[in-house]
C-alpha positions in Angstrom: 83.7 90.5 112.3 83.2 91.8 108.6 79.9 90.9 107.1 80.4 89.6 103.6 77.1 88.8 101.0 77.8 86.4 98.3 75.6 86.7 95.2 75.9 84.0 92.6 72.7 82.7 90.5 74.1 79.1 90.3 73.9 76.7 92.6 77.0 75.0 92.4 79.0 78.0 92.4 77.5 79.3 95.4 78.4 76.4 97.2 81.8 75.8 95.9 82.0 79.5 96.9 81.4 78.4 100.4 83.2 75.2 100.5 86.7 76.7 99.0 87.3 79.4 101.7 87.3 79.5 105.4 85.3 83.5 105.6 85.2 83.1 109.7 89.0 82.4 109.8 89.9 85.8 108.1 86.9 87.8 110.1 84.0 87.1 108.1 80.4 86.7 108.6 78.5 85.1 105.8 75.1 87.4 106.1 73.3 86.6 102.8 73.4 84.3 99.9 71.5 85.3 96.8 70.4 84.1 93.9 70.2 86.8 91.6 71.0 90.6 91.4 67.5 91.9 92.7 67.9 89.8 96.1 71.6 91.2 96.4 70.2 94.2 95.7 67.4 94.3 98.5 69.9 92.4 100.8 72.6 94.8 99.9 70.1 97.9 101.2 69.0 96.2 104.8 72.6 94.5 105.5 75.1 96.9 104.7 78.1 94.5 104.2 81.4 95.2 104.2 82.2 93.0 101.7 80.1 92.1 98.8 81.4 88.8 96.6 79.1 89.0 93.0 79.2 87.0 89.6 78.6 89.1 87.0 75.5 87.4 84.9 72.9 86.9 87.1 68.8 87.4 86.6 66.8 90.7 87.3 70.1 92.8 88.3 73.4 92.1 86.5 76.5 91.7 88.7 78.1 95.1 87.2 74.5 97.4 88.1 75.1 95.7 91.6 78.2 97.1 91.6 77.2 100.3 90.7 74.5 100.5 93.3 76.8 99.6 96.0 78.8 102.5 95.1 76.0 105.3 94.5 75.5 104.2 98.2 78.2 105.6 99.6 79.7 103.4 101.9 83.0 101.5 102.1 81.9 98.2 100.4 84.2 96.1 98.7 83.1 94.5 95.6 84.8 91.5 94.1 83.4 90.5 90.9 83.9 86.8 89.4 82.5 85.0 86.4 82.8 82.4 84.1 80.9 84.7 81.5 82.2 84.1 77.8 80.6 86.6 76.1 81.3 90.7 76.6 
């Protein structure tokens, strides 16, 4: 199995998030849930996930520095990045 992180600082997203796909039917292993960018972060570091689901205004750590720290890693993470952030 693939180990996937979602991190998404509202609640209802998260969960919709979770309701709306089937992760174990296509090889994935929810291993964290977070609630802002600092937590994905930190969970991000000790996890090592294959894939890594992000929104991209979130508290402490914006979705996009996540991002970028997941790539200064090294490692073959895939990042998909969703939002339903107006403003740029």
């Amino acid at each position: 199995m693939y180990k996937l992180m979602i991190a998404e600082d509202e609640a209802l997203a998260r969960d919709a998030i979770m309701r709306m796909i089937d992760f174990a039917a296509y090889g994935f292993e929810v291993v964290a849930v977070c609630e802002d960018g600092q937590q994905a972060s930190e969970e991000y570091a000790r996890l090592q996930p294959d894939l890594v689901i992000t929104d991209i205004n979130m508290p402490f750590v914006s979705g996009l520095e996540l991002a970028a720290r997941i790539d200064a890693a090294g490692l073959s993470t895939r990042v998909i990045i969703i939002t339903g952030y107006d403003d740029f």
